[in-house]
N, C-alpha and C positions, 0 to 999 in steps of 0.2 A: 434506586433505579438508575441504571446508566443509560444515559440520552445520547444515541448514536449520531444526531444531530449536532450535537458541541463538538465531535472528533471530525467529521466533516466540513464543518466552518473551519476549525482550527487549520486543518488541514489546506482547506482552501488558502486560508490567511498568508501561510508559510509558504504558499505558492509549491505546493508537493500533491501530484496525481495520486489514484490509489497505489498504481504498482510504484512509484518512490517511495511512497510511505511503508508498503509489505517490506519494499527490499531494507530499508532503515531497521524495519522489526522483527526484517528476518521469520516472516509467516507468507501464508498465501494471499494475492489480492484478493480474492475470494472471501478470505475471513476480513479483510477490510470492509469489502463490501455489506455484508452481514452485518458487523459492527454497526457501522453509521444507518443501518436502515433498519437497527434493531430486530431484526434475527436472530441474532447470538450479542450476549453478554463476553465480553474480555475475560481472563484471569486476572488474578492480581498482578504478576510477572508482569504482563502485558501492559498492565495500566500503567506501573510502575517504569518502565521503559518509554512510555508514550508520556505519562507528565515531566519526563528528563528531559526526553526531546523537543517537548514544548514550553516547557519552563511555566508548567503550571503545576498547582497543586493535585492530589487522587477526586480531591472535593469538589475540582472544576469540573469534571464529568458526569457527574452526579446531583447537579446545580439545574435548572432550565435555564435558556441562554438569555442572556441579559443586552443581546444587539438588537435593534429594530432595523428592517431593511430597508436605507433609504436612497443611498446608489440606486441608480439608474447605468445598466450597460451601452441604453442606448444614447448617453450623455457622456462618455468617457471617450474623448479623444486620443487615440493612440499615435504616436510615431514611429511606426515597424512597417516593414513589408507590405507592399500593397496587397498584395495574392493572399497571403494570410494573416490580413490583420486583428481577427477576432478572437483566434487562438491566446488562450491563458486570460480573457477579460475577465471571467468569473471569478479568477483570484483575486486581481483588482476588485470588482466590484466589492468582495467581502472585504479586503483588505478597507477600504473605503468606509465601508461598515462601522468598522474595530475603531476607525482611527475617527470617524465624526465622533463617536459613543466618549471618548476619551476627551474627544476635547469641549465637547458637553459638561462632560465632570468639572473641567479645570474654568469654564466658563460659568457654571456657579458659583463658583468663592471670588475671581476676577475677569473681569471684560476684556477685552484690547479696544483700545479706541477707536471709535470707528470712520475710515477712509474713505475717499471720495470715490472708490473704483467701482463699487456696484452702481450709488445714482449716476456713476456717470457711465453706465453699460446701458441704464435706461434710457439716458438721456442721446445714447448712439442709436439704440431703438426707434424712437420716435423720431427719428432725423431722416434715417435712411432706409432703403428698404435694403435688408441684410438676405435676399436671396438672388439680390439683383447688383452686385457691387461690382462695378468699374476699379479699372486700377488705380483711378484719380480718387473715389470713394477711399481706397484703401489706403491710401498717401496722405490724404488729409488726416482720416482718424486714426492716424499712428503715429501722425506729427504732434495732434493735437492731445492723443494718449499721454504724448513726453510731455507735454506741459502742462497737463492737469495733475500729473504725477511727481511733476517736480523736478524730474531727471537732471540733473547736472550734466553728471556723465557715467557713464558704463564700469566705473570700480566699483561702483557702489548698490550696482542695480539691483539685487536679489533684495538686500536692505528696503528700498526705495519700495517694491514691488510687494513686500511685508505690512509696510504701515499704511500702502493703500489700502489693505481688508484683504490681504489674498493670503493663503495659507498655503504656505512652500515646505515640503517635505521631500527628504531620500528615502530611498529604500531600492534595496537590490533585485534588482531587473535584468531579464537576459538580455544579450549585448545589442540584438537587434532594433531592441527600443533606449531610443535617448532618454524620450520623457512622456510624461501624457498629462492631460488636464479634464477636469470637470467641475460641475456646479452639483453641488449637495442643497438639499432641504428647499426643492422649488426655488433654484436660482438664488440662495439665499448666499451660500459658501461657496466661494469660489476657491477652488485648490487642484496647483501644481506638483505633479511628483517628479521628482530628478531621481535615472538612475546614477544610483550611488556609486559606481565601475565606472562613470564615464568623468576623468578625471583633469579636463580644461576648461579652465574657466571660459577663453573664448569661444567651446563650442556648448560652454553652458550658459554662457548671455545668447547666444543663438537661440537653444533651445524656451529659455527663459518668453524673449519676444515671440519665439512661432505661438508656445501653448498660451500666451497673452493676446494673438493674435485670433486662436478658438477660441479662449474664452469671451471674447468682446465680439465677433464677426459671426461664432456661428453658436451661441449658445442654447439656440431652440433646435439645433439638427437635431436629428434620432439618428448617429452611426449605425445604428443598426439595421437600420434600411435603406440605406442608400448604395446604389453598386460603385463599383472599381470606378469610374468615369469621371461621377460625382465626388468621388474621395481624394480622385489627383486635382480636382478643382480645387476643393478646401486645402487642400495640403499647399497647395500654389499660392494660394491666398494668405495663408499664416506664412508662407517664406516670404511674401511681398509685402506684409504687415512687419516682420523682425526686422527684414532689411530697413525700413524706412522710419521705422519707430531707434532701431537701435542705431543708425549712421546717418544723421541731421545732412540732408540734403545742402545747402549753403554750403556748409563748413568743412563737408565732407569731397566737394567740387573742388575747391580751396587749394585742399591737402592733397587731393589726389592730383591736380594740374602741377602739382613740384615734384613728381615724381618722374625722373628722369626717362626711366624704360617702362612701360606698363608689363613690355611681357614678361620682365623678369620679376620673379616671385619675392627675391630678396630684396629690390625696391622698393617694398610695401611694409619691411619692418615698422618703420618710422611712424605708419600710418597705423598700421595693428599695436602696435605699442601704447596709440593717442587713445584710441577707440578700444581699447579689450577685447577685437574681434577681429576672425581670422583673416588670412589673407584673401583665404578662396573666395570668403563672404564680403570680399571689398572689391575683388574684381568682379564677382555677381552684380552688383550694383552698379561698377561704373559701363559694363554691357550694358547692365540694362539702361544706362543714363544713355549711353549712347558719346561717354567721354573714352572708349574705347574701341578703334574699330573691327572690325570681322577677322580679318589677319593676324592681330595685335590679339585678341581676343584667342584665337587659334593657339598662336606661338604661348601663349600662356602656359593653357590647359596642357599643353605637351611639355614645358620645362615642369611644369605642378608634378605630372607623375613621373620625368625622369629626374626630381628632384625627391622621390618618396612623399612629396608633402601630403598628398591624398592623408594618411595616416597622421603624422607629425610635423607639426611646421616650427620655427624660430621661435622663440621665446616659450613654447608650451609650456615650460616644465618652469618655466620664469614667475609667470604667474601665481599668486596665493590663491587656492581654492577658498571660494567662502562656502559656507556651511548655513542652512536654515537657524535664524535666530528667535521666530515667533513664538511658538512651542514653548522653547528653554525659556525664554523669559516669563510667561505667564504661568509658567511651573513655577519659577524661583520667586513672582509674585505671591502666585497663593499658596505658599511654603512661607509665608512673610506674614499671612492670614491666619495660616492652620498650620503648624509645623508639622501636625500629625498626619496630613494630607496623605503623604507618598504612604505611609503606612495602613491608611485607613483602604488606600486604594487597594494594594493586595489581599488583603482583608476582606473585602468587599467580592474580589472578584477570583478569590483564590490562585491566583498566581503568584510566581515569583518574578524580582524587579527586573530579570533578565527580560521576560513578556514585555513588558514599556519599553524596556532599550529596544528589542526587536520594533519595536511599533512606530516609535518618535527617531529609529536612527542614533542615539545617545552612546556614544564610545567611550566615554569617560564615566568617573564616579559619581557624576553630578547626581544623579536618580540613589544610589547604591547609599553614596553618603548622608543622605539625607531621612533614610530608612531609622524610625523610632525604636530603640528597644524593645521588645512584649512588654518586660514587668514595666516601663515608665510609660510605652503605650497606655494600656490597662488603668494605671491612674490618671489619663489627662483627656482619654479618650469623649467626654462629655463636652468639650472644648466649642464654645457657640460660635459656627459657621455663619458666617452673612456676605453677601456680594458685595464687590469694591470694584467700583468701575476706577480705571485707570487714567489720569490726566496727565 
């Protein structure tokens, strides 16, 4: 039996509407439709064309699905447009889905150790009231975020923000959204997605602090109920959380008072170079400190866009992109437990390993090379799995 239900997750997953999926298979939306609502049964051509495109097996169709639905749309912070921000959530929420379910697997053979960022979301909870937060609330717990987190400084954040317990992943997102963030399994998982297109690092430690700044500020919203009004509050509030969690007040007074011109934007190299973050986001701060004044502050924003910076500023392309490392290592963990792991996984869920790359973001061979033979699969396959927490 073919479960029209798997072709629409999948589909969801891959972030493709019915009519891009017709047009990819070259049929009518209409038989898509039918498809996934079991109507109509595919031909073989068809099916064969659809697990290339998805890089699963014929047998992943013909399987019941193996995802529990535990996303939440009304928990998924978005950074897009305000007018339409809700547009495309449902492929997140599945995407969400796919990607707990997976890292469930690899959390049976090994653990990650666990960081102090969830008790200490609870311990922002019971402090403050999180529907009522001043800017001075916001200041404190963002200063106080950096030091229970350890932060040094901003090369390293994405790292840092790993081994508190938060699960940072890429994956390709349309351009209108930087990143988005939510908590899976009753506040249990906290996880970040970076789009994987948006290619500086400075405006990926930006983005990094705002979605650190929903996940800690506003993790009991319901987005999905809340209008336009309520949504520039929150969104004001995660920009006033990055800023102060990522540019250390003191230090940051310091650095900016040697700066000779504030309105000229290539003054602030020195200062973006110290900090990993951009210019724009250092003159945001000292407005808002009030070490810059209204004129000064003016003359900026007007050299910013007769200088292009809007788009690109100094050192961008200077910068090393870092890349999510939690995932990979808990793979090459319990690759360390079960060598037959990555094998057993396709096996298991009928895909090919291109499926995981799509999933985890993984561009290299890391997944591919680790892929067991069949015939030595076959003899080692009984291989006793047991959990390994990690010290």
């Amino acid at each position: 039996m073919f479960y029209g239900e798997k072709l629409y997750t999948i589909r969801e997953m891959f972030s493709y509407t019915r009519e891009d999926l017709a047009k990819k298979l070259q049929v009518d939306e209409q038989l898509i439709w039918k498809i996934e609502t079991n109507q109509k049964n595919p031909d073989f051509k068809l099916i064969n064309e659809m697990k290339s495109l998805f890089s699963v097996q014929s047998s992943y169709f013909f399987e019941k699905t193996y995802i529990n639905k535990i996303s939440n749309t009304g928990k998924i912070a978005f950074r897009k447009n305000i007018g339409n921000k809700r547009e495309g959530i449902q492929a997140e929420n599945t995407f969400l889905d796919h990607l707990f379910a997976h890292i469930n697997d690899i959390e049976q053979i090994v653990y990650p150790i666990i960081g102090p960022f969830n008790s200490y979301c609870q311990k922002v909870e019971r402090r403050y009231n999180l529907t009522q937060l001043t800017n001075e609330d916001i200041k404190n717990i963002a200063e106080e975020t950096r030091e229970v987190l350890n932060i040094i400084s901003n090369d390293r954040l994405m790292y840092y923000l790993e081994i508190s317990g938060i699960y940072i992943v890429e994956r390709k997102l349309e351009n209108t959204i930087d990143a988005y963030s939510t908590w899976l399994l009753e506040n249990s998982y906290p996880v970040i997605v970076l789009n994987s297109g948006k290619n500086s690092l400075v405006r990926r430690n930006f983005d990094m602090g705002h979605e650190l700044g929903h996940l800690i500020l506003h993790q009991y919203v319901d987005f999905d109920e809340i209008n336009a009004d309520r949504l520039r509050q929150l969104e004001n509030e995660a920009n006033l959380f990055s800023s102060y969690f990522t540019l250390p007040e003191e230090e940051l007074r310091n650095d900016f008072l040697k700066i000779d011109n504030p309105t000229k934007p290539d003054a602030y190299i020195p200062v973006k170079e110290k900090y990993k973050m951009s210019i724009q986001s250092i003159a945001y701060r000292a407005n808002l400190e009030g070490w810059i004044t209204k004129e000064e502050n003016r003359l900026f924003w007007k050299s910013i866009n007769k200088l292009g910076y809007r788009k690109f500023e100094p050192l961008d392309d200077k910068f090393s992109i870092h890349i999510p490392g939690k995932i990979r290592s808990l793979i090459y963990n319990a690759l360390k437990v079960n060598g037959n792991f990555i094998t057993e996984w396709l096996d298991k869920y009928s895909v090919d390993i291109q499926y995981f790359e799509y999933i985890f973001n993984i561009k290299d061979d890391f997944l591919s090379s680790n892929i067991v033979p069949s015939s030595e699969y076959h003899q080692t396959q009984n291989i006793v799995k047991f959990q390994e927490h990690l010290r």
